[in-house]
PATIMI-384776 format. One record per residue (C-alpha): residue number from 1; residue in three letters; chain; x, y, z. Coordinates in pm, whole numbers, plus 50000, padded with zeros to 5 digits. Layout:
! PATIMI-384776
R num residuo cadena    xx    yy    zz
R NUM     ALA      A     X     Y     Z
...
***
This chain:
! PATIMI-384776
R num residuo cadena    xx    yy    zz
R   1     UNK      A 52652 48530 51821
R   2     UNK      A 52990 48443 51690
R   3     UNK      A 53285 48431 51911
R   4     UNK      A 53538 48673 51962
R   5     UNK      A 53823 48474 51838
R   6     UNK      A 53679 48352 51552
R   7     UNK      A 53586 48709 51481
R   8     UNK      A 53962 48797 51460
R   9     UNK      A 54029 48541 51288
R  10     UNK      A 53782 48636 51012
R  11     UNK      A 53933 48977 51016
R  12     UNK      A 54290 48847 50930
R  13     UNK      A 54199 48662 50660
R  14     UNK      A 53983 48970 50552
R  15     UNK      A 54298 49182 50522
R  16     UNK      A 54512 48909 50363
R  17     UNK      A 54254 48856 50111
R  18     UNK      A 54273 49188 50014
R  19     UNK      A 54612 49215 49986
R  20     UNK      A 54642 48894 49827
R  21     UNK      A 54380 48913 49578
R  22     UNK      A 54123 49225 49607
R  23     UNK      A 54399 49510 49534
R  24     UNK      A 54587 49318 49197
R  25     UNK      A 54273 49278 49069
R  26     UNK      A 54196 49663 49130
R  27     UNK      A 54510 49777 48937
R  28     UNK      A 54372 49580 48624
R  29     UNK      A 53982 49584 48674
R  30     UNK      A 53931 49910 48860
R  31     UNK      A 53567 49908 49036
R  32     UNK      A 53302 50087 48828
R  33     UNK      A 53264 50359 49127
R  34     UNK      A 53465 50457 49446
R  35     UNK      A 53123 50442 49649
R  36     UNK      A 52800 50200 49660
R  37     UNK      A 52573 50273 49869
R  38     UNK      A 52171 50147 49858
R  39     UNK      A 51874 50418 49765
R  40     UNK      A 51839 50515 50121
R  41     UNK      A 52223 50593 50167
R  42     UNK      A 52341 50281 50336
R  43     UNK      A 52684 50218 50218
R  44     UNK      A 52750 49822 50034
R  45     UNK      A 53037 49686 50142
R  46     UNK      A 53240 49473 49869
R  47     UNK      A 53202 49192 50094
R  48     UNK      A 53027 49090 50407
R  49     UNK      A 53115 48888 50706
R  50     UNK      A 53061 48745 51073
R  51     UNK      A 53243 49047 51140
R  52     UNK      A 52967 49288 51006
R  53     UNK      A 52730 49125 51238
R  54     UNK      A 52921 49116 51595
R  55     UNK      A 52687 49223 51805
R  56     UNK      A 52412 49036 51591
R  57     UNK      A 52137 48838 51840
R  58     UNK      A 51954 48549 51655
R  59     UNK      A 51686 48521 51907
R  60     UNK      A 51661 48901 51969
R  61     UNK      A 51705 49053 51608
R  62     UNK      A 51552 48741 51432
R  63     UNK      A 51387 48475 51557
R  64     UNK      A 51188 48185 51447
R  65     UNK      A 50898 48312 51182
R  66     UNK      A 50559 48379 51373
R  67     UNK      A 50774 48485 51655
R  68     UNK      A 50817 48795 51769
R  69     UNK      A 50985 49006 51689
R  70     UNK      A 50857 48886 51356
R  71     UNK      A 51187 48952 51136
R  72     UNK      A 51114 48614 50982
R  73     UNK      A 50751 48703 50895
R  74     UNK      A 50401 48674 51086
R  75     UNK      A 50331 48294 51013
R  76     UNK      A 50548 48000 51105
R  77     UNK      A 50486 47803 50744
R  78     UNK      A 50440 48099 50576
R  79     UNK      A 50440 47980 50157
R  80     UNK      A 50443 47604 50252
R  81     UNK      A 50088 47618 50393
R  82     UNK      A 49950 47881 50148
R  83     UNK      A 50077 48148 49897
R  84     UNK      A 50043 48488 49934
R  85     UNK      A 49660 48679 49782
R  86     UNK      A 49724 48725 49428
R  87     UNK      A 49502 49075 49410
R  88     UNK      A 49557 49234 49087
R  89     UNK      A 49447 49597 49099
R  90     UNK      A 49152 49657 48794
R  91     UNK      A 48890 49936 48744
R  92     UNK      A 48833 50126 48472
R  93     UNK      A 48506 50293 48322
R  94     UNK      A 48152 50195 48401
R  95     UNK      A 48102 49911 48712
R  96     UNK      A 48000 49687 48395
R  97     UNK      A 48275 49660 48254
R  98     UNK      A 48507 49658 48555
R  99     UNK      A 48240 49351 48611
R 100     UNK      A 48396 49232 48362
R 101     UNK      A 48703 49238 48419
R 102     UNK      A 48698 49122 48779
R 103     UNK      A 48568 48802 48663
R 104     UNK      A 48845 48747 48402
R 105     UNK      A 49115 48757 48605
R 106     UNK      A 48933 48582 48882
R 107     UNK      A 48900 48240 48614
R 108     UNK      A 49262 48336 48536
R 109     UNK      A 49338 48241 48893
R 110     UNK      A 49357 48541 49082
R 111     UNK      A 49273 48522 49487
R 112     UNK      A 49133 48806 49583
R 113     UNK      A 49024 49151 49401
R 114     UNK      A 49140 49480 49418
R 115     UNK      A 48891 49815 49352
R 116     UNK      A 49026 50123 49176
R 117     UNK      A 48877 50412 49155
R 118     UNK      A 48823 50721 48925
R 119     UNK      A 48922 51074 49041
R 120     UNK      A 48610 51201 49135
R 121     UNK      A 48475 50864 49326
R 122     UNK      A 48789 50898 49519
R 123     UNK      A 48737 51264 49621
R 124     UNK      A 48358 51247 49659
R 125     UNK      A 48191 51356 49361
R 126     UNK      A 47962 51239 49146
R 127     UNK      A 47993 51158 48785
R 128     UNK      A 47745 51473 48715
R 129     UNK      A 47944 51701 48859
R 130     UNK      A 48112 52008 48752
R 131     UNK      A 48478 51911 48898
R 132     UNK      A 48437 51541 48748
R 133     UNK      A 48424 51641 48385
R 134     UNK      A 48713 51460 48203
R 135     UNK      A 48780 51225 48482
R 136     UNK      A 48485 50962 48461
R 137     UNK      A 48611 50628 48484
R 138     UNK      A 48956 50714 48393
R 139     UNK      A 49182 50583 48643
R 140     UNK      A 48928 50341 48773
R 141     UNK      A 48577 50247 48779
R 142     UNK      A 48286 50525 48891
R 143     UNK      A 48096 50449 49177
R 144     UNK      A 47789 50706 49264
R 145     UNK      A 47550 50485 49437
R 146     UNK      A 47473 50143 49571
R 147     UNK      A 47325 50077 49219
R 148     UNK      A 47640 50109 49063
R 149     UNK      A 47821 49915 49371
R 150     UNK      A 47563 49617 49280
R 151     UNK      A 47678 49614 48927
R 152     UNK      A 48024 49600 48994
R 153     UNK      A 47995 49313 49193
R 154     UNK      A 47711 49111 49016
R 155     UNK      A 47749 48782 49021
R 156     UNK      A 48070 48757 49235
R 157     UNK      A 47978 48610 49570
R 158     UNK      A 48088 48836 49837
R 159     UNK      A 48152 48590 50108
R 160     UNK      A 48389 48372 49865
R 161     UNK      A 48602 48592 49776
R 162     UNK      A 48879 48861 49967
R 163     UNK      A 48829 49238 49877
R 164     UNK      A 49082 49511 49888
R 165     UNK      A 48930 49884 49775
R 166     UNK      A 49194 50205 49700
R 167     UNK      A 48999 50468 49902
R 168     UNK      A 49065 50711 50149
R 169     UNK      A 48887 50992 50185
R 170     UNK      A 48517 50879 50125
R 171     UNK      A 48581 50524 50290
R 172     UNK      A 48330 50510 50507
R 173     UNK      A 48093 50521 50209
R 174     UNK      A 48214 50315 49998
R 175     UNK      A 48238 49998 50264
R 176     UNK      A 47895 50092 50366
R 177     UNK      A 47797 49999 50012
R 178     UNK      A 48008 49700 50011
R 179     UNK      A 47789 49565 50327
R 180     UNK      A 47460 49652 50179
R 181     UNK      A 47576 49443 49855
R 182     UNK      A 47662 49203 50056
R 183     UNK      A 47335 49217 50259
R 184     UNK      A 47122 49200 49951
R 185     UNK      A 47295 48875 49846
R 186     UNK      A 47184 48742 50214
R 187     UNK      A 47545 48768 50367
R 188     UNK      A 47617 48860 50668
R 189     UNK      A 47892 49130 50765
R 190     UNK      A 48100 48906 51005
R 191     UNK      A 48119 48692 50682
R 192     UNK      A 48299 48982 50505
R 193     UNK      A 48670 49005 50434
R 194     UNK      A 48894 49253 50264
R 195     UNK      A 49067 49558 50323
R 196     UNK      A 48958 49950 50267
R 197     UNK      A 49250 50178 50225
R 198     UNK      A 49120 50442 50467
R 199     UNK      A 49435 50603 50552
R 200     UNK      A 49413 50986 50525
R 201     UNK      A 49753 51092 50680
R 202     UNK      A 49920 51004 50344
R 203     UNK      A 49705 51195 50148
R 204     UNK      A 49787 51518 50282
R 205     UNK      A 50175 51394 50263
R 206     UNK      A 50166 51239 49872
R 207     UNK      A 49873 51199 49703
R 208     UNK      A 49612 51448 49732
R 209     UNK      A 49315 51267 49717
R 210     UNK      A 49189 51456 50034
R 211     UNK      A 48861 51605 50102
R 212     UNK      A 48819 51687 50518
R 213     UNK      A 49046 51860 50755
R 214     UNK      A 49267 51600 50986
R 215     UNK      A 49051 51607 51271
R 216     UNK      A 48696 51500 51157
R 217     UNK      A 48916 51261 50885
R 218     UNK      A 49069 51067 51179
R 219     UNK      A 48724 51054 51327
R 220     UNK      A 48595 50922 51056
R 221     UNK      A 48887 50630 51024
R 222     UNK      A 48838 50579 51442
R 223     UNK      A 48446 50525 51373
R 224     UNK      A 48514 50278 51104
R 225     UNK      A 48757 50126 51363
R 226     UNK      A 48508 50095 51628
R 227     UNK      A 48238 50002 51371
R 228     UNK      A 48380 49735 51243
R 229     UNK      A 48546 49559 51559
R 230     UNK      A 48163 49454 51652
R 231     UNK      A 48003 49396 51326
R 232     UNK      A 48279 49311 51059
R 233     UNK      A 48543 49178 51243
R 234     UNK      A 48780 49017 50936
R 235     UNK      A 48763 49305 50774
R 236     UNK      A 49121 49522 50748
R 237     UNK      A 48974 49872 50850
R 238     UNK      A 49311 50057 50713
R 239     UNK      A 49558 49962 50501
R 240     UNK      A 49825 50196 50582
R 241     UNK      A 50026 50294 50298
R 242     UNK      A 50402 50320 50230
R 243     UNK      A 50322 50285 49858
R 244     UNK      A 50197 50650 49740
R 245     UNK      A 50473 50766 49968
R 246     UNK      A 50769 50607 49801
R 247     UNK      A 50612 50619 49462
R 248     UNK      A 50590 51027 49570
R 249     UNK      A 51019 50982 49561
R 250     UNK      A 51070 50856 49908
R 251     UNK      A 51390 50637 50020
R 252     UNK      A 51291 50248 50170
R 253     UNK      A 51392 50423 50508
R 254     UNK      A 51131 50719 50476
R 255     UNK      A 50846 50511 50325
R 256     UNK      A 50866 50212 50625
R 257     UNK      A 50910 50571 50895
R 258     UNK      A 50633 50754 50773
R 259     UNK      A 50427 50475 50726
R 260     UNK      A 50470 50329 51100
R 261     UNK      A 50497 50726 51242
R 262     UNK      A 50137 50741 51034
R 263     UNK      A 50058 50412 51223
R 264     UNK      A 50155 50545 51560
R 265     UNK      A 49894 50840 51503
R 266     UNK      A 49597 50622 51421
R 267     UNK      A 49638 50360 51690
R 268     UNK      A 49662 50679 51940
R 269     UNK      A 49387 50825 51815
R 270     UNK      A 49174 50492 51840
R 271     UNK      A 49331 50453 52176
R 272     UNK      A 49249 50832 52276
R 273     UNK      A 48875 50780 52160
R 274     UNK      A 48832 50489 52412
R 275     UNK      A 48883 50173 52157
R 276     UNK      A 49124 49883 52382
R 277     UNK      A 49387 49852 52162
R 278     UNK      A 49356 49467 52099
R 279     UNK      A 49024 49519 51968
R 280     UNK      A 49111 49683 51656
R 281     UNK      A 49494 49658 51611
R 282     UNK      A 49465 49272 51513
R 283     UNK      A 49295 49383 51178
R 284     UNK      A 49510 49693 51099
R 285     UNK      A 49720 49643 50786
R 286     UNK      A 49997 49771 50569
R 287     UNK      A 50077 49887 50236
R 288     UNK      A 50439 49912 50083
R 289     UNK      A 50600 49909 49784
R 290     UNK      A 50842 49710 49589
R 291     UNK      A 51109 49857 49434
R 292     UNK      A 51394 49819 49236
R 293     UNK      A 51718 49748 49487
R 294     UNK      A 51654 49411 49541
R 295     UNK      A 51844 49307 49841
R 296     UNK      A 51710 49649 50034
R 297     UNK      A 51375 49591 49968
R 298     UNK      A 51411 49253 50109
R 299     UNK      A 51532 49432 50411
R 300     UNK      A 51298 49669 50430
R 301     UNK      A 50999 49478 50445
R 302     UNK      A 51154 49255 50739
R 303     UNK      A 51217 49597 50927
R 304     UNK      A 50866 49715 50868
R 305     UNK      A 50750 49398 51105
R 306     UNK      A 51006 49440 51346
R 307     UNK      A 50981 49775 51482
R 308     UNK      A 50616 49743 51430
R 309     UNK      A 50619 49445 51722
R 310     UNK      A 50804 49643 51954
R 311     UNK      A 50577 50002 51914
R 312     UNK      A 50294 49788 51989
R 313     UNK      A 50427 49562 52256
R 314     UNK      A 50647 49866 52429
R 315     UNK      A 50451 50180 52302
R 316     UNK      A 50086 50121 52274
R 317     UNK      A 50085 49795 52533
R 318     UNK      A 49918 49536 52266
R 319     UNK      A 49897 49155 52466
R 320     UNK      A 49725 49006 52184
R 321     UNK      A 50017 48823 51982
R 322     UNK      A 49762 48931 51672
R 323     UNK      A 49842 49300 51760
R 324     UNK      A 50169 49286 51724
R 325     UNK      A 50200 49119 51371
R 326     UNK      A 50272 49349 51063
R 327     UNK      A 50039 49249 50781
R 328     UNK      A 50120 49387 50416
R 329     UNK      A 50006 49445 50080
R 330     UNK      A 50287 49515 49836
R 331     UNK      A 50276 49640 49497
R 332     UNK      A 50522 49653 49254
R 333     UNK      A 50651 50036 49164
R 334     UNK      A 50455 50200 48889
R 335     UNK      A 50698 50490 48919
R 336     UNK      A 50962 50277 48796
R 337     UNK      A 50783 50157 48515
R 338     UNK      A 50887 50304 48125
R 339     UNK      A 50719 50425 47859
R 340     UNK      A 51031 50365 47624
R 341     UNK      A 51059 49991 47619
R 342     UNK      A 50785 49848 47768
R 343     UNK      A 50870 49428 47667
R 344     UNK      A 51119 49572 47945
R 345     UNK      A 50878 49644 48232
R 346     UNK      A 50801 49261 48258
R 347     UNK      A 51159 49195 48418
R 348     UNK      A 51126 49483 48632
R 349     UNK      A 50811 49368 48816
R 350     UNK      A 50895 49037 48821
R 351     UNK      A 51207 49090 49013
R 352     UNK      A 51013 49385 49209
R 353     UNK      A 50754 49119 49300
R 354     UNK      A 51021 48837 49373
R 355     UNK      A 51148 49125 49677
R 356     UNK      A 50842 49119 49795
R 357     UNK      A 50797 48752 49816
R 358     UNK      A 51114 48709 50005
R 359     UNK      A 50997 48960 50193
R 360     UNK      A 50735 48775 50322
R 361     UNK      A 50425 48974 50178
R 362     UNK      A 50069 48845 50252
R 363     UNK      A 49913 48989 49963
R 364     UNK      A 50047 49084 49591
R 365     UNK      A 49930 49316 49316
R 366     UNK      A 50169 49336 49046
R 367     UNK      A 50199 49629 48782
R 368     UNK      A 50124 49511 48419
R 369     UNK      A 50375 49654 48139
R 370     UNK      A 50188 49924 47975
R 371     UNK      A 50068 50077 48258
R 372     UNK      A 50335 50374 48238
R 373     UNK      A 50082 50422 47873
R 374     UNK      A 49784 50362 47974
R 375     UNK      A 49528 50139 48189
R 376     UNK      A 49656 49785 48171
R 377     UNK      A 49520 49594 47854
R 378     UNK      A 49400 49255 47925
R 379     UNK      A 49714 49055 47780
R 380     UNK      A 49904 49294 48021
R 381     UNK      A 49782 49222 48294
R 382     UNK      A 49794 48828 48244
R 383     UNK      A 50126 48841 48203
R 384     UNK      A 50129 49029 48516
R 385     UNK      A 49938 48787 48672
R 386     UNK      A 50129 48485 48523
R 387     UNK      A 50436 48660 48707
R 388     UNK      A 50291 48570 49015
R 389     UNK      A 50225 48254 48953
R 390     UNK      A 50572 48166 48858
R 391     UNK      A 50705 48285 49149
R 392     UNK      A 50469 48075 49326
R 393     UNK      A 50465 47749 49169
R 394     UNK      A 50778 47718 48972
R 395     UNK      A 51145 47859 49093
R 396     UNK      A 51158 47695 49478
R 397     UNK      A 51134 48045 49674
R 398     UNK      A 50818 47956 49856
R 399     UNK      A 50916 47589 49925
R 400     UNK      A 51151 47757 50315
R 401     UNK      A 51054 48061 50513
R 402     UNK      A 51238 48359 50456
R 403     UNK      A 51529 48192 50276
R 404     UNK      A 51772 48522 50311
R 405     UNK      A 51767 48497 50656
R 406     UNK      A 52173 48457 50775
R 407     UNK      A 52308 48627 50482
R 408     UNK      A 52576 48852 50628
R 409     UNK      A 52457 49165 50409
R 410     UNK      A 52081 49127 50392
R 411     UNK      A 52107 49089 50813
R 412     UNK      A 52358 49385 50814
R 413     UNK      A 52110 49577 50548
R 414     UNK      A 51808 49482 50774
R 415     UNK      A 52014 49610 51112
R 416     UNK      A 52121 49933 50909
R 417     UNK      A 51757 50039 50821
R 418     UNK      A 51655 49970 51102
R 419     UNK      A 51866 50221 51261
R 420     UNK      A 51772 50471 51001
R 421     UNK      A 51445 50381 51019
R 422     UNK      A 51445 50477 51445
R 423     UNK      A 51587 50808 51359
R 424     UNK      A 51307 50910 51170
R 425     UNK      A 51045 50807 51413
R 426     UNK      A 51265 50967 51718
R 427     UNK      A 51210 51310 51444
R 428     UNK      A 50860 51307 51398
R 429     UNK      A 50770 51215 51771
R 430     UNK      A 51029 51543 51885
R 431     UNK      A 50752 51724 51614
R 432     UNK      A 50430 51626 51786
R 433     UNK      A 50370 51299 51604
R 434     UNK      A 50309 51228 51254
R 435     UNK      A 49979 51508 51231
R 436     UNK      A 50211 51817 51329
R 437     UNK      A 50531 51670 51125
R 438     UNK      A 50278 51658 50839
R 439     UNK      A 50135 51990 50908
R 440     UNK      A 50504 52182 50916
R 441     UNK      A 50584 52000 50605
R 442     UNK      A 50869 51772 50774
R 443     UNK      A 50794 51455 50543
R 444     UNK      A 50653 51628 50237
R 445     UNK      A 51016 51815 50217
R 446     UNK      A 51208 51511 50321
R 447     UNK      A 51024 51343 50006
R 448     UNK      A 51079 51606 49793
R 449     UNK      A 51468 51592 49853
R 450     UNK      A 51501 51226 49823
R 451     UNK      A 51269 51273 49441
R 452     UNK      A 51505 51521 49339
R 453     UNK      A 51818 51336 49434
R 454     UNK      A 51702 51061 49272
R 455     UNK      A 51655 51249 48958
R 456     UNK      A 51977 51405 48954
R 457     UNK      A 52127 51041 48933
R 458     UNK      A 51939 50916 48643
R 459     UNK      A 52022 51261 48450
R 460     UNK      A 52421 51211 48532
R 461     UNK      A 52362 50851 48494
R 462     UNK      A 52489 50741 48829
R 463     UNK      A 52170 50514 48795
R 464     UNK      A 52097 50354 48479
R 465     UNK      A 51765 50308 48378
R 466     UNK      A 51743 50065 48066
R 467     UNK      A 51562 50220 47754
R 468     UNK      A 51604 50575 47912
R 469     UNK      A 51939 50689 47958
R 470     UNK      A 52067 50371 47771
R 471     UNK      A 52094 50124 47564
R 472     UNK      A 51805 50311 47362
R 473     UNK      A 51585 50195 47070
R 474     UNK      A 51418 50359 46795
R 475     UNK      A 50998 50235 46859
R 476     UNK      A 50647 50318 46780
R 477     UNK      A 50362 50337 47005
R 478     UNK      A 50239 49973 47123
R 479     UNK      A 49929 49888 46941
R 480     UNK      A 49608 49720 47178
R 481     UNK      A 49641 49957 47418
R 482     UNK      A 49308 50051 47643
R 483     UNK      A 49083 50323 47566
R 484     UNK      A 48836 50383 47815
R 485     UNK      A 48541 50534 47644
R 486     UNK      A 48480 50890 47666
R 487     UNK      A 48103 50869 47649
R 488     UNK      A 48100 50723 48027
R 489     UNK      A 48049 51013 48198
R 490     UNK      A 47730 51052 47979
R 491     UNK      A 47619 50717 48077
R 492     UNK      A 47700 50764 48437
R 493     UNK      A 47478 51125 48476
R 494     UNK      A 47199 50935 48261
R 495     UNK      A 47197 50655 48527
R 496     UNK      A 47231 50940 48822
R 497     UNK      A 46895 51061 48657
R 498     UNK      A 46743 50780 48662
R 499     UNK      A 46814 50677 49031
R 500     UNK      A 46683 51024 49116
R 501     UNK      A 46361 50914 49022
R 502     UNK      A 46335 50578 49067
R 503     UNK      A 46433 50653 49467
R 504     UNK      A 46220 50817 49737
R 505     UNK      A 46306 51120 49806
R 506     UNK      A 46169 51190 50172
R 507     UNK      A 46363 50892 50254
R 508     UNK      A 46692 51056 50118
R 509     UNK      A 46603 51299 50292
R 510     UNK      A 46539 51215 50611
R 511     UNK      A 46822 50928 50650
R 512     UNK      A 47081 51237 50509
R 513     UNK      A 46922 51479 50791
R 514     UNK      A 46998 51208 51073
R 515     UNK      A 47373 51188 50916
R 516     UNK      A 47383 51549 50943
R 517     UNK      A 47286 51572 51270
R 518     UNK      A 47519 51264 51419
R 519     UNK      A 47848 51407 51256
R 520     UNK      A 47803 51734 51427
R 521     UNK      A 47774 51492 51776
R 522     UNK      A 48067 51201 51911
R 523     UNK      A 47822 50887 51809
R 524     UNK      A 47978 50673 51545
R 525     UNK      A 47850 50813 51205
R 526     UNK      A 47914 50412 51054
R 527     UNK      A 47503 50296 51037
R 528     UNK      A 47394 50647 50965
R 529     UNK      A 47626 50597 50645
R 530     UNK      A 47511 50301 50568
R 531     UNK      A 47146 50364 50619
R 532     UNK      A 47194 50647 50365
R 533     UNK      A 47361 50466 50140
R 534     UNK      A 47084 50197 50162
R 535     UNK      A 46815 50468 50084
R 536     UNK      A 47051 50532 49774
R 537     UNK      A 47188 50856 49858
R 538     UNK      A 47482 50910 49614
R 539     UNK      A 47839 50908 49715
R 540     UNK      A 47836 51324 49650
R 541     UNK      A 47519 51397 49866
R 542     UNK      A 47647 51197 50167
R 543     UNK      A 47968 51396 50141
R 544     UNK      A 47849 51689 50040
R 545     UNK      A 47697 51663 50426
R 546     UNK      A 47992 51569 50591
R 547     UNK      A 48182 51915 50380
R 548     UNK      A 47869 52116 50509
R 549     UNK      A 47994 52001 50870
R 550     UNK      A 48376 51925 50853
R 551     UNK      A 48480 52180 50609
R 552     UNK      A 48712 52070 50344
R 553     UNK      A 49110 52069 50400
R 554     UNK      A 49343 52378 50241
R 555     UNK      A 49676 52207 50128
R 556     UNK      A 49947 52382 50308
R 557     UNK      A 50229 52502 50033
R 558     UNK      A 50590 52353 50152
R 559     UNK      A 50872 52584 50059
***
């Protein structure tokens, strides 16, 4: 890109610079460490130039935006035609008052919603059971049946309005209540859009929320694939998810690997189980987080579409220019958010958010302040919202696409990762793929190095973190924060009671029967789902089925 000449030029007046300027300055203002480097190792240079990016190709590297390779993001206006989903993540308690809150932010001017979960919802229990004492509608809203799916969204019109849902596990469920909700408000499922999470392989990596063995769990994600391709076709049937991973203690380079190597293994195994891979790839999407170093997060998120667009075009085959496009969610870190200091979270996912932006996100949940305390209050999570919205509307970032593009470090950054990035992928494919790296603990360990490392540098304080290993304050407990009450698991198993009666049995019966019987065959176990959840099954007694058949999943201990 730059010519040779030039090139030595720059590097002259590099070195006289230097000498001129950069080493008096170090006798009287020595730098604050001999070494920068970013939180995936990269080293920062004191200063970049044309001569960092020598063998830099604009057309190959970068691009135009909605060109492959897609550096420069998936749309050619991006911002200046329309802003990012604004999906702040709620749930908490019963579906009523989730209700509730879903419609508050959504006259506050949020775009789209965003489901959590409780515990037991997410690992296919009911609010009776045993193993879900103490963790009703704790960390997100409890959903048994369709009843309680019909609650949550009353009076939100399903066809209006975009829908992203945190689970992974029971999936399949839970969108098959999301299409009979929609069905009983007389709209069709092609008329659908949102995103389910549905992506097991990070479960058994970082999060845990796991209930079937790898095999019938991919199944389950390929049916949903196939499913969907014919009867809800702008619907995102995976969100594939860097998030948990990095939050977990992963670097930027090991959350965008893992993620893609997690990609690789469900567009093979959709491939493998006869699906053409421009029938479902177009509505596969991604997950990642936004972090704290800026300028590599940035970076990071540009990689994430460009390697993408070449394992689909040169791997997998894709024609479809739609197959080939990274699509993201980001949200901001909650592992980076403080207890000490809260007032100080607010900065911290406003720049976090502000990465992501640049980064040319589609969609944007960002973390309220008192989250690292408890479930976000109200006022919290305006403000969080608010964030958004002045990213949006007031400071100019959304007014040119991908306005870092052609800064020496952020292209040198992107190029770096990149590289990194490659190696990673080049490891797990040597291992079998992402399934046997998983199962002989090659990311989990990775992960667990990179936590600890991490660690070690806020203890020493090589890495600050404001309020925590300085510039400390002497504080109280915030006042207004949420209490979910504890009497919701009572209300949920009085409600379970009542459905039990209210229902008809033989048809419970028979429509969980047929389910047996089709997951112990190849057909697509979608409409038997969904036929039991119509009959008003509960979320436990259809997976209680599927455990009968697939057996439940055994952690494997990483040394």
């Amino acid at each position: 890109m730059y010519d040779k000449k030039k090139l030595e030029d720059i590097k002259q007046a590099k070195g006289e610079w230097e000498d001129k300027f950069v080493n008096k300055t170090l006798k009287r203002f020595p730098e604050r460490k001999e070494e920068f480097e970013t939180d995936s190792g990269i080293p920062v240079n004191r200063v970049y130039t044309p001569e960092d990016l020598e063998d830099f190709d604009y057309q190959k590297d970068l691009g135009f935006p909605g060109e492959y390779p897609y550096t420069r993001g998936v749309q050619p206006t991006m911002y200046r035609g329309r802003f990012w989903t604004m999906r702040q993540y709620a749930g908490f308690g019963s579906s009523e008052e989730t209700n509730k809150r879903f419609k508050y932010l959504l006259d506050q001017g949020q775009t789209g919603l965003s489901v959590a979960f409780d515990l037991p919802t997410q690992i296919g229990y009911d609010s009776d059971h045993s193993l879900a004492r103490g963790e009703v509608g704790k960390v997100g809203v409890a959903i048994d049946s369709l009843k309680d799916m019909e609650l949550l969204f009353d009076g939100i019109p399903l066809d209006k309005v975009s829908t992203s849902m945190t689970i992974n596990s029971p999936a399949a469920v839970i969108l098959a209540m999301y299409i009979a909700v929609a069905e009983q408000q007389g709209i069709a499922p092609d008329k659908l859009s949102g995103t389910i999470q549905n992506d097991i392989l990070k479960e058994y990596v970082a999060r845990g929320t796991y209930i079937f063995p790898p095999e019938p769990s991919m199944r389950l994600i390929t049916d949903i694939f196939g499913y969907c391709a014919k009867n809800v076709p702008n619907w995102n049937t995976i969100s594939i998810s860097g998030y948990h991973i990095r939050e977990a203690g992963a670097t930027a380079a090991q959350e965008i690997a893992f993620t893609l190597a997690n990609g690789i293994a469900y567009v093979q195994a959709a491939v493998d189980a006869g699906l053409n891979v421009d029938e479902f790839a177009p509505r596969l999407s991604f997950f990642f987080n936004a972090h704290l170093n800026f300028f590599e997060e940035v970076s990071k998120f540009r990689v994430a579409r460009r390697i993408w667009a070449k394992l689909m075009k040169e791997r997998f085959g894709a024609k479809s220019d739609k197959s080939l496009k990274l699509r993201f969610h980001t949200q901001t870190a909650g592992v980076t958010l403080t207890a000490q200091q809260p007032d100080v979270n607010v900065m911290r996912v406003a720049f976090q958010a502000l990465s992501a932006v640049l980064g040319g996100t589609q969609s944007l949940h960002t973390n309220s302040k008192d989250e690292a305390l408890a479930l976000p209050s109200e006022q919290a999570v305006l403000i969080a919202l608010r964030t958004q919205q002045v990213i949006a509307h007031e400071i100019g970032v959304t007014e040119t696409v991908d306005p870092l593009a052609g800064s020496y470090y952020v292209e040198k950054l992107t190029n770096d990762l990149e590289t990194l990035v490659w190696q990673y992928i080049d490891n797990i494919d040597k291992l079998g793929g992402s399934t046997k790296s998983i199962e002989k603990g090659f990311m989990q360990k990775e992960i667990q190095e990179s936590a600890y490392q991490y660690l070690q540098q806020i203890e020493s304080e090589e890495k600050i973190v404001v309020g925590v290993n300085k510039y400390r304050m002497k504080e109280g407990i915030p006042a207004d924060l949420l209490k979910v009450d504890p009497a919701v698991m009572e209300r949920q198993s009085k409600k379970l009671e009542q459905l039990q009666k209210e229902r008809d049995p033989k048809q419970v019966a028979e429509t969980l029967q047929k389910l047996r019987d089709v997951a112990q065959s190849n057909e697509n176990l979608m409409p038997y789902i969904i036929d039991s959840v119509k009959a008003y099954a509960t979320l436990g007694e259809i997976c209680d089925i599927l455990r009968e058949v697939f057996g439940e999943y055994q952690q494997q201990v990483v040394i």
